[in-house]
C-alpha positions in Angstrom: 38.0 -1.6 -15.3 37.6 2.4 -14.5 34.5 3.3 -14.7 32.9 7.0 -13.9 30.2 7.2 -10.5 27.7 7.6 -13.6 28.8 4.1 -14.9 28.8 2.9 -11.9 25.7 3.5 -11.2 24.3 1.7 -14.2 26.2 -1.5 -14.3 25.2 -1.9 -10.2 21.5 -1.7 -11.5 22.0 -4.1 -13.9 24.0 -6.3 -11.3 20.1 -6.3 -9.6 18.4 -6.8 -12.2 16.8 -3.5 -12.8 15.5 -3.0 -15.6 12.7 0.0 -15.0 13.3 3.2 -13.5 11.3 6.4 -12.6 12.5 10.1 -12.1 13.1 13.1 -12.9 16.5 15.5 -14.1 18.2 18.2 -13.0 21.7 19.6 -12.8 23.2 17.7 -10.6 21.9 14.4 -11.6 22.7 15.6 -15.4 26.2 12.6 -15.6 23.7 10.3 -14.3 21.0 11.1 -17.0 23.5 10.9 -20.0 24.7 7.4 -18.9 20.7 6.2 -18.6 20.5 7.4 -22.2 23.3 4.9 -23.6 21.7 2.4 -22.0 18.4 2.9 -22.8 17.9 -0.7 -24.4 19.0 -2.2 -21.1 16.8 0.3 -18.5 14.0 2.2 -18.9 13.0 5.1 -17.8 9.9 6.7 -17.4 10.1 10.7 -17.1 6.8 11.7 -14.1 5.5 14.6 -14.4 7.0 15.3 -10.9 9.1 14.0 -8.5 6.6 12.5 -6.1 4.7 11.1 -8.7 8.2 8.9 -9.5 8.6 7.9 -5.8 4.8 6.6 -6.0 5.7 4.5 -9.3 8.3 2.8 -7.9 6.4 2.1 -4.5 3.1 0.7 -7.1 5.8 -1.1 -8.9 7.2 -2.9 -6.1 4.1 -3.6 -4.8 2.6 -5.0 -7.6 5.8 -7.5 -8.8 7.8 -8.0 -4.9 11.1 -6.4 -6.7 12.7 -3.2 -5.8 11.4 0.1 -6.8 13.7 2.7 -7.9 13.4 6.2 -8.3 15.6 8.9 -9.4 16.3 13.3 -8.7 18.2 15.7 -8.4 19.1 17.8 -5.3 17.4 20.1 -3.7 13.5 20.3 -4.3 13.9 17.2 -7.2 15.3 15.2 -3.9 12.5 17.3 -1.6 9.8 16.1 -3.8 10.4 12.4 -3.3 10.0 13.0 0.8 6.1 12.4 0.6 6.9 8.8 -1.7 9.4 8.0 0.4 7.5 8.6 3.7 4.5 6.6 2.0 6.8 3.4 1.1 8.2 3.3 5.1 5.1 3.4 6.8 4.2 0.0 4.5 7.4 -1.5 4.5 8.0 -1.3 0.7 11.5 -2.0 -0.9 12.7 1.1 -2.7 16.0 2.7 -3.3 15.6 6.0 -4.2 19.1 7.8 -6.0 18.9 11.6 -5.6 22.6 13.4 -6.2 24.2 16.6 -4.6 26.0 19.5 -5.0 30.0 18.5 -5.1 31.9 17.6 -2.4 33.7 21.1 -1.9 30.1 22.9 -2.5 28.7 21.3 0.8 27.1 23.5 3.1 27.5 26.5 1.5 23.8 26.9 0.7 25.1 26.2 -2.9 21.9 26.0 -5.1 19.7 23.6 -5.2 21.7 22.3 -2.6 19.7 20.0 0.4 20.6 17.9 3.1 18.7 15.2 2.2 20.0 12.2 4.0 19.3 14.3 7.1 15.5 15.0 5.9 14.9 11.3 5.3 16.7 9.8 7.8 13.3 9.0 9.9 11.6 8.0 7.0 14.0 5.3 5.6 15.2 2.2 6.4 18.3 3.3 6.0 20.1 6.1 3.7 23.6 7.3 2.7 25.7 10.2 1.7 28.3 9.1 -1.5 30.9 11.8 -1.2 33.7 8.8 -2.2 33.6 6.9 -5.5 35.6 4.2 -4.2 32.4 3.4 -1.4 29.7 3.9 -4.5 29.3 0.7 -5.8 29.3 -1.0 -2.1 27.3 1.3 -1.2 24.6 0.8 -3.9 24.5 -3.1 -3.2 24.1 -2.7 0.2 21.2 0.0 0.0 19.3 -2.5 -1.9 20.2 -5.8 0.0 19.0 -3.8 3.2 15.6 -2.2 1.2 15.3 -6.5 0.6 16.2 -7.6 3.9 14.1 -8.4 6.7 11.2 -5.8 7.1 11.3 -4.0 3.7 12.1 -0.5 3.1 13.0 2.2 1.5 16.9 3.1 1.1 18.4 6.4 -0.6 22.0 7.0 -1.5 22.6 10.6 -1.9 25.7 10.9 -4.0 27.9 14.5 -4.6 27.9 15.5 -8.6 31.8 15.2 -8.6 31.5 11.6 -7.7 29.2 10.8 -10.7 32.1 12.1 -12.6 35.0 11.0 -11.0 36.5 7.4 -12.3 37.5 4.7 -10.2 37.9 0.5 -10.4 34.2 -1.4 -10.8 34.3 -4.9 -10.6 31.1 -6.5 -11.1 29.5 -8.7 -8.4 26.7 -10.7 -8.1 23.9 -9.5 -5.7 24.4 -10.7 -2.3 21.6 -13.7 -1.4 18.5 -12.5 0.9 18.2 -14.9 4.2 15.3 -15.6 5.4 15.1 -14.4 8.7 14.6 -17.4 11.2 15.0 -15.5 14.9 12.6 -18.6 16.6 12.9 -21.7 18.6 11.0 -24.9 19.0 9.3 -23.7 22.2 8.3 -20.9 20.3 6.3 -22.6 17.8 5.5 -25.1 20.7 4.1 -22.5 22.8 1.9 -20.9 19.7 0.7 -24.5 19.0 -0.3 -24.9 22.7 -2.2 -22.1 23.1 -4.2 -22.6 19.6 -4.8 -26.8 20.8 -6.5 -24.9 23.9 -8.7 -22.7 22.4 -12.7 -22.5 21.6 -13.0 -19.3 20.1 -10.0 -18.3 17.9 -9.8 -15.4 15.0 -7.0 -14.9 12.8 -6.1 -11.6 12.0 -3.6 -11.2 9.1 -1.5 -7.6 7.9 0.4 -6.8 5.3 3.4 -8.8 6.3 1.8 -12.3 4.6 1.7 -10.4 1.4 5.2 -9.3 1.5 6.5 -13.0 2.9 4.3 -14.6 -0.3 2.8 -16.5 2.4 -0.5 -17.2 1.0 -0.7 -20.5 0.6 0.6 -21.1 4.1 -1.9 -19.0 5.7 -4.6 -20.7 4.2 -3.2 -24.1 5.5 -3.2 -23.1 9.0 -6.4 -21.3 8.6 -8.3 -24.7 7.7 -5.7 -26.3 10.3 -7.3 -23.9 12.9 -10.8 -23.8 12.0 -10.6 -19.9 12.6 -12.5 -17.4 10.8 -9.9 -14.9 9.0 -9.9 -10.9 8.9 -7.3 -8.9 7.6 -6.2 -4.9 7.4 -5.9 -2.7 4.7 -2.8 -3.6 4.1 -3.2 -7.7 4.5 -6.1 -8.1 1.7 -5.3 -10.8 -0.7 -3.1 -12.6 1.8 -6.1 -14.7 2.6 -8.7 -14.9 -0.1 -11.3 -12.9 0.3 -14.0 -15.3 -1.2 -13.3 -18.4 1.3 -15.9 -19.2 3.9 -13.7 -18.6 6.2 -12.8 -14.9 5.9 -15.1 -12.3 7.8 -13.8 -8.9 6.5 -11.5 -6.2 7.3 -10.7 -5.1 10.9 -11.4 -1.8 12.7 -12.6 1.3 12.6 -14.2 0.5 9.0 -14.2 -3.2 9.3 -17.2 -5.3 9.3 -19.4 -5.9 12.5 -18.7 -9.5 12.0 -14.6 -9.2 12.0 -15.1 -6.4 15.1 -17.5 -8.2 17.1 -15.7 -12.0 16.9 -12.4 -10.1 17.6 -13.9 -8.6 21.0 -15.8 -12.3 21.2 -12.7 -14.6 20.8 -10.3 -16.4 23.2 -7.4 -16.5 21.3 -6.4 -13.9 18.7 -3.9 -14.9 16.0 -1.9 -11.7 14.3 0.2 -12.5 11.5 2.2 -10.0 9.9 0.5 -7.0 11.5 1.6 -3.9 13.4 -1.8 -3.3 15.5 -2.4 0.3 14.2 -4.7 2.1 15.8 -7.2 2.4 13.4 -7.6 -1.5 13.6 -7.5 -1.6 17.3 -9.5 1.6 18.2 -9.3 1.7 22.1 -6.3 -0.1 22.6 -7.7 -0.9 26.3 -11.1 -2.1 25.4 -9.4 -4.2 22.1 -9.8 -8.0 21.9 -10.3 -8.3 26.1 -11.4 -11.5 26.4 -8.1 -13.2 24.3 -4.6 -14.3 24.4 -2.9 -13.2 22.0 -0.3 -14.6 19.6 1.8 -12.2 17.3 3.9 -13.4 14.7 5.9 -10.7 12.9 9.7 -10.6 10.9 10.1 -7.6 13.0 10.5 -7.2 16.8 10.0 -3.7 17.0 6.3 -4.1 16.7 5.8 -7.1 19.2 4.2 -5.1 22.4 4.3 -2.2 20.7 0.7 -1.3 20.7 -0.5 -4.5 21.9 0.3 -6.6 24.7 1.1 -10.4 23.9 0.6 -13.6 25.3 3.2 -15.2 22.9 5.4 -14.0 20.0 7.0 -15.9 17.4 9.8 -13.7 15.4 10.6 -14.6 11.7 9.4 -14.2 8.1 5.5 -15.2 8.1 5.7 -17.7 5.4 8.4 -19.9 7.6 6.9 -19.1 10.6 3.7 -20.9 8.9 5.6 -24.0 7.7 6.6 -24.8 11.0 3.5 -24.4 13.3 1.6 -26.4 10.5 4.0 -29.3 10.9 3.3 -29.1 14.7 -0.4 -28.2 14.7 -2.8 -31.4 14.4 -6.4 -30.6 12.6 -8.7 -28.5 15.1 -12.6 -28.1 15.1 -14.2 -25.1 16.1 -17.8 -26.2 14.4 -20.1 -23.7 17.1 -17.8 -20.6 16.9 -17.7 -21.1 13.3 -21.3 -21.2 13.0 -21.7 -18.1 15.8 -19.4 -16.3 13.1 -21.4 -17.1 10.6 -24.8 -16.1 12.1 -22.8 -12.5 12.6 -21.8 -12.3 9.1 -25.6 -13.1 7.9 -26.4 -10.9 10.5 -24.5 -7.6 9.7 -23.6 -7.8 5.9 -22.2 -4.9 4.0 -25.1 -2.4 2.6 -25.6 0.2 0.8 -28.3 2.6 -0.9 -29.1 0.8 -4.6 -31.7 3.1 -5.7 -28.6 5.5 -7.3 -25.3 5.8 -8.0 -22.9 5.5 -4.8 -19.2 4.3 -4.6 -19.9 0.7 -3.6 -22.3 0.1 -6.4 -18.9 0.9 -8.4 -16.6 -1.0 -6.9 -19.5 -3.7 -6.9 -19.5 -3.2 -10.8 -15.8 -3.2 -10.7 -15.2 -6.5 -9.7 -18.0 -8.3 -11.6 -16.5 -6.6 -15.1 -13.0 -8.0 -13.4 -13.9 -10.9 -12.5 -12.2 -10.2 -9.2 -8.7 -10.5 -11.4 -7.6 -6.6 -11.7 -4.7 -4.8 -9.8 -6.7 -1.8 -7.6 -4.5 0.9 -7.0 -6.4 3.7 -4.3 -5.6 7.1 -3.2 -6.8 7.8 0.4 -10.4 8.4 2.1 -13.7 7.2 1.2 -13.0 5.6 -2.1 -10.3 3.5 -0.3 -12.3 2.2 2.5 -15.4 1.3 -0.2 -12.4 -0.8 -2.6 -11.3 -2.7 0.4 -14.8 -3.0 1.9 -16.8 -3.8 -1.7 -13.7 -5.7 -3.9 -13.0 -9.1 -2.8 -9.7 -9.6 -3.1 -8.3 -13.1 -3.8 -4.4 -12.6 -4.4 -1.9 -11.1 -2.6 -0.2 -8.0 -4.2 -3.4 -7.0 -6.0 -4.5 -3.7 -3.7 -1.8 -1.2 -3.5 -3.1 1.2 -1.0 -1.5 3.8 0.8 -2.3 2.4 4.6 0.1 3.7 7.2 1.0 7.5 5.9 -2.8 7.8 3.7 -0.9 9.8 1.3 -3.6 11.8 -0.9 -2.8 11.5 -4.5 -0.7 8.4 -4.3 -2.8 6.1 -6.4 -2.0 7.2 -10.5 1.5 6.7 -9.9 1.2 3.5 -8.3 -1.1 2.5 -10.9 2.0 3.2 -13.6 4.3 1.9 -11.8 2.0 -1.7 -10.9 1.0 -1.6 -14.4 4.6 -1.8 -15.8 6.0 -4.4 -13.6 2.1 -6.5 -14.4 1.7 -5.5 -17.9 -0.8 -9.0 -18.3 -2.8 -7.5 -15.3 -5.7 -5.0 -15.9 -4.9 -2.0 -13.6 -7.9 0.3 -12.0 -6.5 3.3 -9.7 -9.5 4.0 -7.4 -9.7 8.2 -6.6 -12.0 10.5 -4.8 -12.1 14.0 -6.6 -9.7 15.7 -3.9 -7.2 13.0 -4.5 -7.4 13.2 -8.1 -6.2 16.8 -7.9 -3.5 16.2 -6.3 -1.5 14.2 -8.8 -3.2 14.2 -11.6 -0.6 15.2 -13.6 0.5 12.2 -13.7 -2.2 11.1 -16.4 -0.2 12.9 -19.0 2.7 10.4 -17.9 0.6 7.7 -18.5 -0.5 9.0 -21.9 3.0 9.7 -23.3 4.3 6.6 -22.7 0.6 5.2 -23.8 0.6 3.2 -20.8 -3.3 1.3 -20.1 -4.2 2.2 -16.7 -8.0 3.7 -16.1 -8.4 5.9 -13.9 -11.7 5.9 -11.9 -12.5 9.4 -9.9 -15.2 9.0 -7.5 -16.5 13.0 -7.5 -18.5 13.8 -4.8 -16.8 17.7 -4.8 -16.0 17.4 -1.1 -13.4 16.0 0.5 -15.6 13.4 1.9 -14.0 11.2 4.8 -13.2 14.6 6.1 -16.3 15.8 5.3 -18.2 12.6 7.1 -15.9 13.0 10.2 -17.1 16.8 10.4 -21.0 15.5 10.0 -20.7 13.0 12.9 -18.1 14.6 15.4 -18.2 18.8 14.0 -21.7 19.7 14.3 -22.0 19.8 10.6 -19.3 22.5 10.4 -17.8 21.9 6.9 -14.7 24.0 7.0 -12.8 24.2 3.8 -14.1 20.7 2.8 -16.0 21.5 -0.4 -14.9 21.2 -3.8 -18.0 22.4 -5.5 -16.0 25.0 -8.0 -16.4 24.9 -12.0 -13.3 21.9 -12.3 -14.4 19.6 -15.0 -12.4 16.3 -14.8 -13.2 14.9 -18.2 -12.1 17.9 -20.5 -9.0 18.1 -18.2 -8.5 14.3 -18.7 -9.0 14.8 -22.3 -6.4 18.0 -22.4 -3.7 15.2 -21.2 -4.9 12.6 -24.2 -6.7 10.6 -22.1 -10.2 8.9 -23.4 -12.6 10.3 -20.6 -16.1 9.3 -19.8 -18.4 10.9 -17.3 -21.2 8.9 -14.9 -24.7 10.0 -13.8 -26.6 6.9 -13.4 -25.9 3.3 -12.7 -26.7 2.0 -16.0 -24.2 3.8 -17.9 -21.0 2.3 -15.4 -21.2 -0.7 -17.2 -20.3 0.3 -20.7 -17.8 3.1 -19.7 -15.7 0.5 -17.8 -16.3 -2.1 -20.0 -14.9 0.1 -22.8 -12.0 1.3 -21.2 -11.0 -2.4 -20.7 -10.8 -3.0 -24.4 -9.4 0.1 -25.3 -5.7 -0.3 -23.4 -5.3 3.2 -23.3 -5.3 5.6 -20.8 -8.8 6.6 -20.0 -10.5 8.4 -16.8 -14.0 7.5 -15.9 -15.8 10.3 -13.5 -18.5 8.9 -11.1 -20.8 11.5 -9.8 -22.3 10.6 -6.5 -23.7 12.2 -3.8 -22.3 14.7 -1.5 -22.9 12.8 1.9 -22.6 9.3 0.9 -20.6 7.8 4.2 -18.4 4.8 4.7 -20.2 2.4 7.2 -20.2 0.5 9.1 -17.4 3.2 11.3 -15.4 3.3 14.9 -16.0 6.2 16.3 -12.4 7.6 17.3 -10.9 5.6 20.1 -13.7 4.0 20.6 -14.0 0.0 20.9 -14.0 -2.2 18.1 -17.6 -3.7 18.7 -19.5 -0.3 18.8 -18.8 -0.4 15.2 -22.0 1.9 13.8 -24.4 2.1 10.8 -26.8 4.2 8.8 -29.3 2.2 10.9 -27.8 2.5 14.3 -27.9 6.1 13.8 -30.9 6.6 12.5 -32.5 4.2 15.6 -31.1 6.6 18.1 -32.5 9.6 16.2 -29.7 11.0 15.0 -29.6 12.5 11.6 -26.8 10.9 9.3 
């Protein structure tokens, strides 16, 4: 049948299954717009209150449900403003396809208005993108950009597509969405080798990324951990792939890991990496890192294998199938004195913090007791992050949606929309320090017109304080344009939007406020007041090794005020 580029558009959604969309309009998006408005009652879309906040939906969306995020602009800065989401989704291999559309075909590079060369902008940011400027190619087109954002490592896609060719008509047939593989790229001898090395070892440590959440490998990971006998860390962008309440599990790696996870790293003679990219704020001094191991790296991509790390032996594939076939090959190990030597380190150096007043881990503390551990935790990026990964034990996959590779300030309130209407079941908390907060939280008054029950936490310390606690301990106390101490008040601006808004002084009165916003299901910010120079311990000092990992007490044993 001939259908418009507009048409086209919709029914190719529908082909895969989308049912949810997030963006913004503009001229030359307007055919697009008018065709998502007849079909309203098949896709949904949820106007941001700006572009970026759209691209940050879709990534929280994805996240949160393992589906493809889509987001929606028009050229020029509508397209522009979806550069930051976009960045934020490839550094964490998230599967997005954002649509942006162009000036027409004849009005290309002629500076025409609004006009942008987008595909050239994002082309190192994607996975892949393309330029529509032939309706016969848009439909193909828009399968493949989401079978590739699917495929493999994950990623976003855009398809930049000229206003002429939303307009224009041409054949659609519809097709049925081409089947993911699972990406298989090993041989026996490479499990064989991986099994060999693990049968050898005394001291092993598994260290697990974001790649078992993506591969829904869970399940498998915690076979082969008991398999094993190996303690488990993870990064930021691993938590929940191995639950975070098991014995087993030590904490996060790196430069705000836990002693325990830093110190058995540097300790161990074999190091496991599943599904990670060995970024350097897990590895810290990439010379000094894990010295003593081999080490094994498991990854669907082979980009990353050497990449920052050098390997002993690599196993290519998706995690979860990479799993199933070492744990048919691997016999039951026993590791019962490294075990116990972990364990003395974990007892040894737990997580503390000052309980005498009201700091950010005592709320993410109180957090996860109200949640019984069970919420989605969306962050933005800094302190606040670091304390929800540090303080929230997280015993599922695909319930932190954190912003790990790029740190993208003011990611968090769109994710939290976008997680909380792809998990409406799931209670959905976006974790924000007061610079964060400013920087997108405009997108409260998106989550109030659609009435959509996220809280909003804002941990308000009015400084920007990783940057702030990095200029303590390395600037000589120099605090240049890091304070925030101006006459913003967060709960009459929350209000403004129609959110329900609380303010917190004191410990006592976290309780209640979160409590309440629970059974409320409305949109509701919660301020925390806390002090100035709170810090995030224990910290790597930059390109430093893992296992000088410092405290509050290591400083103040050396004399130095912290």
């Amino acid at each position: 049948m001939q259908l418009t580029g507009s048409e086209i558009i919709i029914e190719c959604l529908k082909e895969q299954g989308v049912d949810t969309v997030f963006g913004y309009p503009g001229g030359t998006i307007l055919n697009v717009y008018d065709e998502l408005y007849k079909h309203s009652d098949e896709i949904t879309h949820y106007l941001t209150s700006h572009e970026q906040g759209a691209a940050h939906a879709a990534d929280g969306y994805a996240r949160a449900t393992g589906k493809v995020g889509v987001c929606m602009a028009t050229s020029g800065p509508g397209a522009t403003n979806l550069v930051t989401g976009i960045a934020t989704a490839h550094m964490d291999s998230v599967p997005l396809v954002a649509i942006t559309a162009n000036v027409g075909k004849s009005m290309l590079g002629k500076d025409s208005f609004q006009e942008v060369d987008i595909v050239g902008v994002t082309m190192p940011i994607t996975k892949h993108n393309f330029m529509v400027n032939d309706i016969t190619k848009l439909a193909d087109t828009l399968r493949r950009a989401f079978y590739i954002a699917q495929s493999g490592r994950p990623g976003p896609v855009l398809v930049d597509i000229t206003k002429d060719v939303t307009a224009n008509k041409t054949e659609y047939v519809k097709k049925l969405p081409k089947p993911i593989e699972v990406r298989k790229d090993f041989t026996q001898e490479d499990i064989d080798r991986v099994v060999a090395l693990i049968k050898k070892s005394k001291k092993p440590v598994i260290f697990t990324g974001g790649g078992t959440v993506i591969s829904g490998a869970a399940e498998e990971l915690k076979e082969f951990a008991y398999k094993v006998d190996a303690p488990v860390c993870d990064s930021l962008m691993g938590k929940g792939g191995f639950d975070g309440t098991d014995d087993l599990y030590m904490g996060m790696l790196g430069m705000h890991g836990t002693k325990a996870s830093n110190l058995s790293v540097t300790e161990c003679d074999l190091l496991i990496a599943i599904g990670a990219r060995f970024s350097d704020r897990v590895i810290g001094n990439a010379k000094k890192f894990a010295k003593n191991a081999k080490i094994v790296h498991i990854d669907i991509d082979p980009a990353e294998i050497n990449k920052n790390i050098r390997t002993t032996a690599s196993v290519i594939g998706d995690v979860s199938e990479v799993l199933k076939e070492i744990n048919k090959n691997l016999t039951q190990c026993e590791h019962k004195e490294w075990l116990q030597h972990v364990n003395e380190l974990k007892e040894k150096y737990p997580l503390t913090y000052h309980k005498d007043k009201l700091t950010g881990p005592y709320v993410i503390e109180k957090i996860y007791e109200i949640t019984n551990g069970d919420a989605i935790i969306t962050t933005d990026v800094g302190q606040h992050q670091m304390w929800a990964a540090q303080y929230y034990k997280f015993s599922k996959p695909r319930t932190l949606l954190s912003s790990g590779g790029a740190g993208t300030m003011g990611y968090g309130v769109g994710a939290a929309i976008g997680a909380k209407l792809g998990r409406k079941d799931k209670t959905v908390i976006n974790i924000a320090g007061d610079g964060c907060f400013r920087m997108n939280m405009n997108e409260i008054a998106t989550a109030t017109r659609y009435n959509i029950p996220i809280i909003q936490v804002v941990i308000n310390n009015k400084v920007l304080g990783m940057v702030r606690q990095w200029q303590t301990l390395f600037y000589g106390k120099r605090y240049s344009y890091t304070m925030l101490n101006d006459q913003v008040d967060f709960v009459k601006l929350s209000e403004a939007m129609g959110a329900k808004a609380y303010r917190v002084t004191k410990c006592e009165e976290l309780e209640d406020a979160v409590k309440e916003a629970i059974s409320l299901n409305i949109p509701v910010v919660i301020e925390c007041q806390i002090d100035e120079d709170d810090k995030v311990f224990p910290m790597v000092a930059p390109n430093a090794p893992i296992n000088e990992a410092f405290g509050e007490e290591d400083l103040k044993a050396k004399g130095l005020d912290c």
